[in-house]
N, C-alpha and C positions, 0 to 999 in steps of 0.2 A: 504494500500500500504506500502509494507517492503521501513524505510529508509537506503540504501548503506552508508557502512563505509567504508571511501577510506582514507589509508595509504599509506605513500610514502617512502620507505624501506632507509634505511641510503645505502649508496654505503658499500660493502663489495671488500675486497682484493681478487683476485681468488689465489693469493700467497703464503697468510695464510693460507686461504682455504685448499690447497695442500698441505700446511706445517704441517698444525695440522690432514690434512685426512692421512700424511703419516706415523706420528710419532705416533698418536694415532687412529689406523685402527678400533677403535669402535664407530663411529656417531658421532664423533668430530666436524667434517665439517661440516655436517648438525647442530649439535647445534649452529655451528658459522652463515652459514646462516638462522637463524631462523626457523627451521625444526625440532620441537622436537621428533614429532612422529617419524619422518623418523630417525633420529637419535639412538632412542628405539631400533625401528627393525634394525636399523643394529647393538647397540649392540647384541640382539639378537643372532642375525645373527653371528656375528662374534662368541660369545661363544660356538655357537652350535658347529659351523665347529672345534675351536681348542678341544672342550670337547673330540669330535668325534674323532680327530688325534690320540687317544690313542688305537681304535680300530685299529689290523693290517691288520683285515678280508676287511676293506672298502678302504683302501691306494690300487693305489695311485688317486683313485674317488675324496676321498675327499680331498685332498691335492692338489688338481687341480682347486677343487671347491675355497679353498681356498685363494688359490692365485689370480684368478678368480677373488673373489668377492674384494681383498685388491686394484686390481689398478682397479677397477670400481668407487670403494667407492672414491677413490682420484679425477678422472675424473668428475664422478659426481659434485662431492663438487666444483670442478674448475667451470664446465660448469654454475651449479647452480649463484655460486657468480656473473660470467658474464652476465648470464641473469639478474638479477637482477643489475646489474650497467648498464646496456641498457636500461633498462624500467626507472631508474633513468635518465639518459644523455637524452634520447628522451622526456623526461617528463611527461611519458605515467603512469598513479597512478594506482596501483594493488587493484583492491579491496580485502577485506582481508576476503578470506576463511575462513572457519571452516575446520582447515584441519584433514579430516577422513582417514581412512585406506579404498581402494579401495574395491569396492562393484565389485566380479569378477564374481558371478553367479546372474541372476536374481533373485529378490525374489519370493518365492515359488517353488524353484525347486526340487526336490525329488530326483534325482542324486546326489548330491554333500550329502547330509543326507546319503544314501546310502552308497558312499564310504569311507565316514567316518566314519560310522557303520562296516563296514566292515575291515577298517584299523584297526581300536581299536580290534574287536574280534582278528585278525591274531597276534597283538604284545599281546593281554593279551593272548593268547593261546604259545604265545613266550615263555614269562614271566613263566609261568608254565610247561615247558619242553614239553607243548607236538607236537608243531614242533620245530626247532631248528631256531635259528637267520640267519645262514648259508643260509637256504632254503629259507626263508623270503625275503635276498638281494641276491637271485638267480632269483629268483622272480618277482623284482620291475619292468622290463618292460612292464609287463603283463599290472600295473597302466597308464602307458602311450599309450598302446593300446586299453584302457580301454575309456577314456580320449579322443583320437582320433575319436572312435567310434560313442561317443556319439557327436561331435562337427558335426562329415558328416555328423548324423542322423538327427539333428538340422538345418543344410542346408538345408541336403533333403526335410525337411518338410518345412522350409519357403520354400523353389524355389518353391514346389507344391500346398503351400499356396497362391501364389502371382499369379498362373495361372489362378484358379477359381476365 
């Protein structure tokens, strides 16, 4: 039988939180409340989007995106601190995760392999001029209908699974 390691989070400011998510929009906030991974990814996160602002093919997508994602990261961070000084005040003790990065497809799926196979050959085929980047992000909806498809399929088959 696993023994539970139960920590009780110091109270965090949701003030700072907002202070440091505003002034420094790359996982500031998150490193303040104890969130390093999440932090990472939205440094990440954040480099990608400004790297990207230099493309003028992708404005004004991504400059939407990115503004977007700056007062998310702040609200987040706010919300986050508040939960955490609730589970404090109510005296309710957090047992303390491993915290991982989200498992979004089941394991074994052969779809998500696929279209990641698939994205690599279309950008290494970028890469070598022999489509152009242009046609690539003319493109990207096709991904989300792609995406779509397989989600109803997957319906489809439990609903007709759950009949028999």
């Amino acid at each position: 039988m696993e023994e539970k390691v139960v920590v009780t989070r110091q109270p965090k400011s949701p003030a700072l939180a907002g202070i440091l998510s505003f002034f420094f929009p790359f996982g500031v906030g998150a490193f303040y409340n104890s969130q390093p991974i999440k932090g990472f990814i939205y440094l990440l996160l954040f480099a990608a989007l400004v790297t990207m602002q230099s493309n003028g093919e992708v404005q004004p997508f991504v400059g939407i995106l990115l503004g977007g994602f700056y007062i998310y990261q702040i609200i987040e961070s706010i919300n986050t601190s508040k939960s955490i000084n609730r589970r404090a005040l109510t005296g309710e003790e957090v047992e303390k995760e491993k915290e991982e990065l989200p498992e979004f497809v089941k394991t074994g799926s052969v779809f998500w392999g696929i279209v990641l196979l698939a994205l690599g050959v279309i950008l290494l085929l970028a890469n070598f001029d022999v489509i152009s980047y242009e046609t690539v992000f003319d493109f990207w909806p096709v991904a989300i209908i792609v995406v779509g498809v397989k989600l109803v399929a997957d319906y489809v088959v439990k609903k007709n699974g759950s009949r028999s």
